[in-house]
C-alpha positions in Angstrom: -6.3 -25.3 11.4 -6.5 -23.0 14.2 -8.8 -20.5 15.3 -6.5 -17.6 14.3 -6.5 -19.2 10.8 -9.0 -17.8 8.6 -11.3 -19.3 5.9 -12.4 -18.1 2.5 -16.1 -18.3 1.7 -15.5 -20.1 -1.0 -13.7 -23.0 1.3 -16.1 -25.7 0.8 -16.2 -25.3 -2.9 -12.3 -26.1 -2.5 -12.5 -28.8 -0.2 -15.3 -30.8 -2.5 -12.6 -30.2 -5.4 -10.0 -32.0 -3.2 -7.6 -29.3 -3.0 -4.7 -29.1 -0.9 -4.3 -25.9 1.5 -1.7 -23.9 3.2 -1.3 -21.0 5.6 -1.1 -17.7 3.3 -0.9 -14.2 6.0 -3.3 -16.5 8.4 -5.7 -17.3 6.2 -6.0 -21.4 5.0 -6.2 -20.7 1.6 -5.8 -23.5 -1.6 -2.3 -24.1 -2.8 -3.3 -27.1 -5.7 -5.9 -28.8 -6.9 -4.3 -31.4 -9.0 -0.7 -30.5 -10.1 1.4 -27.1 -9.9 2.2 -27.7 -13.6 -0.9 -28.6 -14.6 -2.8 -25.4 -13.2 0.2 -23.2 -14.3 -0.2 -24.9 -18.3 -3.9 -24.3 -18.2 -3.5 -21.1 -17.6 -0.7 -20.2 -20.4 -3.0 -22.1 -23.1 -6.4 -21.8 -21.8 -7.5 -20.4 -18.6 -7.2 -20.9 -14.8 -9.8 -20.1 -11.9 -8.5 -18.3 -8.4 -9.8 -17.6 -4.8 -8.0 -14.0 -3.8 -10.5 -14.0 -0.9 -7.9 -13.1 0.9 -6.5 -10.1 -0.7 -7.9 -6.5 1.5 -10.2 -4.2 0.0 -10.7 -0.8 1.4 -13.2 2.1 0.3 -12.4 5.2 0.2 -14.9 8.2 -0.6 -15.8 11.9 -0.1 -15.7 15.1 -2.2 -11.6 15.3 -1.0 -11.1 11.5 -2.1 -8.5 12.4 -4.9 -6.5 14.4 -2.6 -5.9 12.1 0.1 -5.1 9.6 -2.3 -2.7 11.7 -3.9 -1.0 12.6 -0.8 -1.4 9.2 0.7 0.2 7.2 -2.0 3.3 7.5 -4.7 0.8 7.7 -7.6 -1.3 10.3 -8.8 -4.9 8.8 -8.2 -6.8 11.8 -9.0 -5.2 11.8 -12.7 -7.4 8.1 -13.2 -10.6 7.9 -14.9 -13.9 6.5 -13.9 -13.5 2.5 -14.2 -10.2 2.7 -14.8 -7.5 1.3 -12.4 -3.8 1.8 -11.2 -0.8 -0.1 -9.4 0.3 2.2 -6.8 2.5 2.0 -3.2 2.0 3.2 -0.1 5.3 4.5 1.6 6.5 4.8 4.9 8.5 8.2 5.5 11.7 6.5 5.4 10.4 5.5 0.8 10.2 2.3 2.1 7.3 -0.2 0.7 4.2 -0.7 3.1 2.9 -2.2 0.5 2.2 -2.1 -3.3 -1.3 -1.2 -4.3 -4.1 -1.6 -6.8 -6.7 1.1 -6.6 -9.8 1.4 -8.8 -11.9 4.9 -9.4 -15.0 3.1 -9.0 -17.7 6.6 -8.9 -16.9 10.0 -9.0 -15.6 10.3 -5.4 -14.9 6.7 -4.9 -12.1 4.5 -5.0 -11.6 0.9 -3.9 -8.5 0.6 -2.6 -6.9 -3.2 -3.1 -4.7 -4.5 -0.7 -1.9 -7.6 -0.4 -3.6 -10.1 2.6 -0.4 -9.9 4.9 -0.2 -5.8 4.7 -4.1 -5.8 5.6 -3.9 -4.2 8.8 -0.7 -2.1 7.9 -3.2 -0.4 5.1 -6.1 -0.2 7.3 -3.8 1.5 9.8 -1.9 3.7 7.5 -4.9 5.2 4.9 -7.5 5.9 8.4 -4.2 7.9 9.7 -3.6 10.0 7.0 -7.4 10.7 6.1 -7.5 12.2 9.6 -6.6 15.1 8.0 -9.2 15.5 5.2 -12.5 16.6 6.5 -14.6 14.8 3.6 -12.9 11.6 3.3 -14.4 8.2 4.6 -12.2 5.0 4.9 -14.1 1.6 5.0 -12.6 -1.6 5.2 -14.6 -4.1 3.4 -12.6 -6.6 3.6 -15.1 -9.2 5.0 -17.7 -8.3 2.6 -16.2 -9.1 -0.7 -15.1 -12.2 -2.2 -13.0 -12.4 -4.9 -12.6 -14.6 -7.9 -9.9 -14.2 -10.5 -9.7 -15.9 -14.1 -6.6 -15.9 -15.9 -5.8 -16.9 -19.6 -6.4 -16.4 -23.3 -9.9 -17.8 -23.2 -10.6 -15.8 -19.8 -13.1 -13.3 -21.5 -14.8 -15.8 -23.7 -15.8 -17.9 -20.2 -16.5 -14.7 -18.9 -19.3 -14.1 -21.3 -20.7 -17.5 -21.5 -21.4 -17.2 -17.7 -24.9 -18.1 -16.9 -26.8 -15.2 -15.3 -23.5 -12.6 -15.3 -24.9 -9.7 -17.5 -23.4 -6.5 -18.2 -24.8 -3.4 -16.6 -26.5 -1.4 -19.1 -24.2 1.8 -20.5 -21.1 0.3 -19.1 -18.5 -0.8 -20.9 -18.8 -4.8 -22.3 -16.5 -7.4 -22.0 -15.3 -6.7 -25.3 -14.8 -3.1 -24.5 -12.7 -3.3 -21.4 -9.1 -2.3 -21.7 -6.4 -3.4 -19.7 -6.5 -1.8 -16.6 -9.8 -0.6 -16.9 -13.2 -2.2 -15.2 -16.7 -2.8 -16.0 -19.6 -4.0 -13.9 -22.4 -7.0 -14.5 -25.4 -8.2 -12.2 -24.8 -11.7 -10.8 -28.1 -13.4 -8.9 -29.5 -10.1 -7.0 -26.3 -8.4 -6.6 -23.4 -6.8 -8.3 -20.0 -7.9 -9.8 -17.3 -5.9 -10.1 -14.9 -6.5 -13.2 -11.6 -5.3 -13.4 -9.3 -6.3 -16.7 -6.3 -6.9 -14.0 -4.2 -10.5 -13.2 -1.3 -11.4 -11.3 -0.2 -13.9 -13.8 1.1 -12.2 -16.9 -2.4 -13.6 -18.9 -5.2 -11.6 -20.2 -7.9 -12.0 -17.1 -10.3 -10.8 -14.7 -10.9 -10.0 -11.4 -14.4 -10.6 -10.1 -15.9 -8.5 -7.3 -18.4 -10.0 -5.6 -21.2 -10.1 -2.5 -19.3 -12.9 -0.4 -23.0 -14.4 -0.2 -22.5 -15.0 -3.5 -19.7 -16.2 -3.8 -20.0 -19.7 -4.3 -22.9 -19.2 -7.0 -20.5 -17.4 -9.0 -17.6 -19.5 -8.8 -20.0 -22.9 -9.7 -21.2 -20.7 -12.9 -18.2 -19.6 -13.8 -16.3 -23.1 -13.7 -19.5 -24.4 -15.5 -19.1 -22.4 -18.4 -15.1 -22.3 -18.6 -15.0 -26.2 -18.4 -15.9 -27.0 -21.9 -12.9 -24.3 -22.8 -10.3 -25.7 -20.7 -10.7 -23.5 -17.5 -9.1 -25.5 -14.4 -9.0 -24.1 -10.6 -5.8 -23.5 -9.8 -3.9 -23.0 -6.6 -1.3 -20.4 -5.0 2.0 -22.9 -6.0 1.0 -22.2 -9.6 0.0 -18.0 -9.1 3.6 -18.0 -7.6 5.4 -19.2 -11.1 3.3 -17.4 -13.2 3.6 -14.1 -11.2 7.8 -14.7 -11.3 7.8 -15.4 -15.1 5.9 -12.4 -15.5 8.5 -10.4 -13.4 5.7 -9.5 -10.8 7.1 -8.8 -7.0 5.5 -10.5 -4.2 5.7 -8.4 -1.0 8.0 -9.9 1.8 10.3 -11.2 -0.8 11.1 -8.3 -3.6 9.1 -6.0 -1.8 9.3 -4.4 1.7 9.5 -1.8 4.0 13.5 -0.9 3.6 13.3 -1.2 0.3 12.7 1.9 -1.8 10.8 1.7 -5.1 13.7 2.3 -7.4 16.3 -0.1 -5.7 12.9 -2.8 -7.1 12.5 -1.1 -10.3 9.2 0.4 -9.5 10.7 3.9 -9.7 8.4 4.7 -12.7 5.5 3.9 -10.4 6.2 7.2 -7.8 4.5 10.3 -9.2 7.5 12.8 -8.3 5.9 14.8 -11.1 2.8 15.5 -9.1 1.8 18.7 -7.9 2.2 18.8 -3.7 3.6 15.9 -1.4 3.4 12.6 -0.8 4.4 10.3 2.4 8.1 9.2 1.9 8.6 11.9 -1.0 11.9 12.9 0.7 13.7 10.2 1.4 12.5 9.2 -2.5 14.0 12.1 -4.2 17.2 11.7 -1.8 17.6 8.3 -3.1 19.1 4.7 -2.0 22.7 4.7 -0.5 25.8 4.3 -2.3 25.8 0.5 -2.5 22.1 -0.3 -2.0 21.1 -3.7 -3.5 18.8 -3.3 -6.6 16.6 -6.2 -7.9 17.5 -8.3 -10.8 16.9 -10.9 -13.4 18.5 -14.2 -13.3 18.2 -17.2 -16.0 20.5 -20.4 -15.6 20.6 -23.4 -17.7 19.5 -27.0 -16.2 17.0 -28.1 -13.7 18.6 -26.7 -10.2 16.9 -23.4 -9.8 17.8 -20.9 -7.1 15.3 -20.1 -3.9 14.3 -17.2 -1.9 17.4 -16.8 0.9 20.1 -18.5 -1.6 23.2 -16.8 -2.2 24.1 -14.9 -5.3 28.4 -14.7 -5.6 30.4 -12.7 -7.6 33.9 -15.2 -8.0 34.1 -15.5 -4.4 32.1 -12.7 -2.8 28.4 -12.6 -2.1 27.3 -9.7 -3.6 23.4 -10.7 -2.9 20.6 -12.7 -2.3 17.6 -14.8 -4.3 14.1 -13.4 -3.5 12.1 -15.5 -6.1 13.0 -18.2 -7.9 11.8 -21.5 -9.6 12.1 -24.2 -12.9 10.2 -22.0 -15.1 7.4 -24.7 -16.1 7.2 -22.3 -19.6 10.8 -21.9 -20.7 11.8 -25.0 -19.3 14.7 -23.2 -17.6 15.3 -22.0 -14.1 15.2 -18.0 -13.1 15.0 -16.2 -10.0 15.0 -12.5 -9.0 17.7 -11.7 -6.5 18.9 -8.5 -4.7 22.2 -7.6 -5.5 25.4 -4.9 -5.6 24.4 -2.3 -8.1 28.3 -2.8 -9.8 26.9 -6.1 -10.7 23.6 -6.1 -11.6 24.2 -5.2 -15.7 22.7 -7.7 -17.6 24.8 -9.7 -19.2 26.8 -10.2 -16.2 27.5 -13.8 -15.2 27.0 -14.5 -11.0 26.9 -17.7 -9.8 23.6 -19.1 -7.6 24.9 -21.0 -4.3 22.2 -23.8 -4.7 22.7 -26.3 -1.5 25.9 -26.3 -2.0 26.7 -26.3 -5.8 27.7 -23.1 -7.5 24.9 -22.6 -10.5 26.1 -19.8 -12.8 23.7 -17.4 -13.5 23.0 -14.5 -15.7 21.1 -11.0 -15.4 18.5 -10.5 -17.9 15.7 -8.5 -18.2 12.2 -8.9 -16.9 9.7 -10.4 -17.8 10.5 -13.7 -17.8 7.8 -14.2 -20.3 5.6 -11.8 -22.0 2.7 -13.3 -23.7 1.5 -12.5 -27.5 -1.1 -9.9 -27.8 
């Protein structure tokens, strides 16, 4: 590890738990504890415990809050109600992603603002640059104050309330109340939680909030009281293939900053309806190029699955490239997401995968992947 390399707080908690780390946007953060499938299973059937320590968060308040978020992002943020959250983007003037966005309206001129780890700085820079223009608007990176803890699965809730010492807030919404999308908050020790119904895994789940101080108090509890109902902690190699089966882009490989929302299928996410302007609204309502690559979904039979940087051919002509892709350890099947020519990206159309070597036909489905029962 070097000294550039950053640590979670929660990194001796991993390290007594014998996981196995990697470099993720400069931070060393835990990639497995036992097994990628193993981790990935627990959290399809039961439920699965995550350090996103190193995901950004940024605060933004004042009486003009609303406004610069409506002008400084592709959503309308000022249309969201208290507790409740949104996936947004935050465009360069060219429409192309800086990066893609959850922001929560946390009090009545307040908004947390979270951010991908790699696009940190990018968002720092970006939101304090275009609130220079609104007089009663304060952005606060808070970053190294937070920790946060995500549980993902069916039986996520149920841990959730058997938590030792995490209580509800009086007149705020309980666990059982919380919609999708929507947030809550509990007291944890002598501080706060913060508890948003939001994953990255295509699961019911949470996302836990918390004082980095304590951090590890929280963790220990919850892990304590999701043990008995299968909870396991579980790594960034299994977040990875339950993110792709649930169709969810990772920035850097469906996501980026040439790359306008619609050629990734986030089209429905830019607010063109909203009253006034928004950074990269122009070159948004212009459109992608004749041509422009679009994102798909590819399935293939066997065990060879395509990787990010593979090939996709149409006969012989590469017509685009894999972003994602992986065996799906829940259809037992490979898929992949891939960038290609908009004349081929129909589903039903058959492209072959150039997989080290070995043409793998392919075929463009729909996403998700996987879409669990509700």
């Amino acid at each position: 590890m070097t000294d550039l390399e950053r640590t979670s707080p929660l990194h001796a908690v991993h390290e007594a738990a014998g996981a196995s780390f990697t470099d993720f946007a400069g931070w060393q953060m835990p990639v497995r504890y036992s097994s990628d499938l193993a981790e990935h299973h627990a959290v399809r059937t039961a439920a699965g415990i995550f350090d996103i320590s190193h995901m950004a968060e940024i605060q933004v308040v004042g009486d003009d809050a609303a406004d610069f978020l409506d002008q400084a992002l592709a959503g309308k943020l000022s249309a969201i109600d208290l507790l409740q959250a949104k996936y947004s983007l935050l465009l360069n003037e060219a429409g192309g992603i800086i990066d893609d966005l959850v922001v929560y309206r946390n009090g009545e001129h307040e908004y947390l603002v979270v951010a991908n780890a790699g696009n940190h700085d990018a968002v720092v820079a970006a939101l304090t640059e275009r609130a220079a223009a609104f007089e009663h608007v304060v952005v606060m990176d808070r970053s190294d104050e937070i920790a946060l803890i995500a549980v993902q699965g069916p039986a996520s809730r149920a841990i959730l309330q058997a938590t030792e010492g995490l209580h509800i807030l009086d007149e705020l919404p309980s666990l059982d109340e919380v919609k999708y999308y929507r947030a809550t908050g509990a007291s944890f020790e002598n501080g706060t939680v913060f508890i948003g119904r939001t994953g990255y895994t295509g699961e019911d789940g949470f996302e836990l909030y918390v004082d980095a101080a304590d951090a590890v108090e929280l963790w220990n509890a919850l892990v304590a009281a999701g043990t008995p109902l299968g909870l396991v902690p579980a790594g960034l190699a299994s977040r990875d293939t339950l993110r792709l089966e649930a169709g969810m882009p990772l920035y850097g490989h469906e996501l980026g900053p040439d790359m306008l929302p619609v050629q990734a299928g986030l089209g429905r996410v830019v607010a063109l309806g909203k009253h006034g302007t928004f950074i990269g609204r122009d070159a948004v309502e212009a459109g992608p190029v004749e041509g422009a690559p679009v994102l798909v979904a590819l399935v293939s039979e066997g065990r060879r699955a395509g990787r990010a940087g593979y090939r996709v051919l149409a006969g012989d002509t590469t017509v685009g490239e894999v972003t994602s892709g992986a065996l799906s350890p829940t259809l037992g099947h490979p898929i992949a997401m891939a960038y290609v020519h908009p004349d081929h990206a129909e589903p039903g159309t058959v492209l072959d995968i150039d997989v080290r070597g070995t043409r793998i036909p392919a075929t463009v489905t729909t996403l998700p992947f996987y879409s669990r029962e509700k």
